[in-house]
C-alpha positions in Angstrom: 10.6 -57.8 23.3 7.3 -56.1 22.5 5.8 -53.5 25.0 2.2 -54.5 26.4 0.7 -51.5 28.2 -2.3 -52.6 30.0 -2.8 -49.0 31.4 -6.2 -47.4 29.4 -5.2 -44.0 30.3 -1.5 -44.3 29.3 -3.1 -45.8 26.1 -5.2 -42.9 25.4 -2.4 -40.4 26.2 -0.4 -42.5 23.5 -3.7 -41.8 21.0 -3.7 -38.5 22.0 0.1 -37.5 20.8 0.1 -39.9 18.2 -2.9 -38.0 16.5 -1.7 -34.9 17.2 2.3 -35.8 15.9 0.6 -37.8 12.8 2.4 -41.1 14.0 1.6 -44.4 15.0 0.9 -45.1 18.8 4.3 -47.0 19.0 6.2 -43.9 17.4 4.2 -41.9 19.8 5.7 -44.0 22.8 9.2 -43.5 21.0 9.6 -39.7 20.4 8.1 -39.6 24.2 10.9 -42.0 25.6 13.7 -40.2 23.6 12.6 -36.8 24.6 12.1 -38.0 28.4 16.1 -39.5 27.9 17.9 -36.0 26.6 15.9 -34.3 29.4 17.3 -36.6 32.0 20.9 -36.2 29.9 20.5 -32.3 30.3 20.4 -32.4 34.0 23.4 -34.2 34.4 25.7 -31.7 32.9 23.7 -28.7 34.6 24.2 -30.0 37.7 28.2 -30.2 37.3 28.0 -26.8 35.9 26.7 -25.7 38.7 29.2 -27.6 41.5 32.0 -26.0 38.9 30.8 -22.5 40.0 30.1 -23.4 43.4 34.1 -24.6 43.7 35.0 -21.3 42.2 32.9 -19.1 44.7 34.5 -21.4 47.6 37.7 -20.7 46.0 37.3 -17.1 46.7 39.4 -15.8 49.9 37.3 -15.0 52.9 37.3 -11.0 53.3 36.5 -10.7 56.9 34.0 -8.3 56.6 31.3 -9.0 58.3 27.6 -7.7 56.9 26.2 -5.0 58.2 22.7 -6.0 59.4 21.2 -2.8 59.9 22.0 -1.3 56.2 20.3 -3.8 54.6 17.8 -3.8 56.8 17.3 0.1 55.4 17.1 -1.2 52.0 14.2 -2.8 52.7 12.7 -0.2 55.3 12.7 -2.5 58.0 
């Protein structure tokens, strides 16, 4: 099924990288969508990366130490 974009500015930014990637407008529109796609894939494994480490720093026994407000409170002059 053939894409109709009606939009004149979305045409023109179409032109735009087109000319500049020395492509057709429908390539353009291509490269864009695939490159859009693998940035939305990228997040996906970043964010369980990042729930991976969280688990491991909740993993981590609770020292009961409490933090000592007024020494970093000199670190910073306050």
């Amino acid at each position: 099924m053939p894409l109709n974009i009606r939009d004149e500015k979305v045409n023109q930014l179409a032109q735009q990288v087109a000319t500049r990637r020395h492509v057709n407008k429908t390539e353009a529109v291509r490269l864009a969508l695939q490159r859009d796609l693998a940035a939305l894939d990228e997040v996906t494994p970043m964010m369980e990366r990042i729930r991976e480490i969280q688990a491991r720093v909740a993993a981590w026994p609770d020292t009961g130490l409490e933090a000592d407000k007024a020494f970093y409170d000199s670190l910073n002059d306050e």
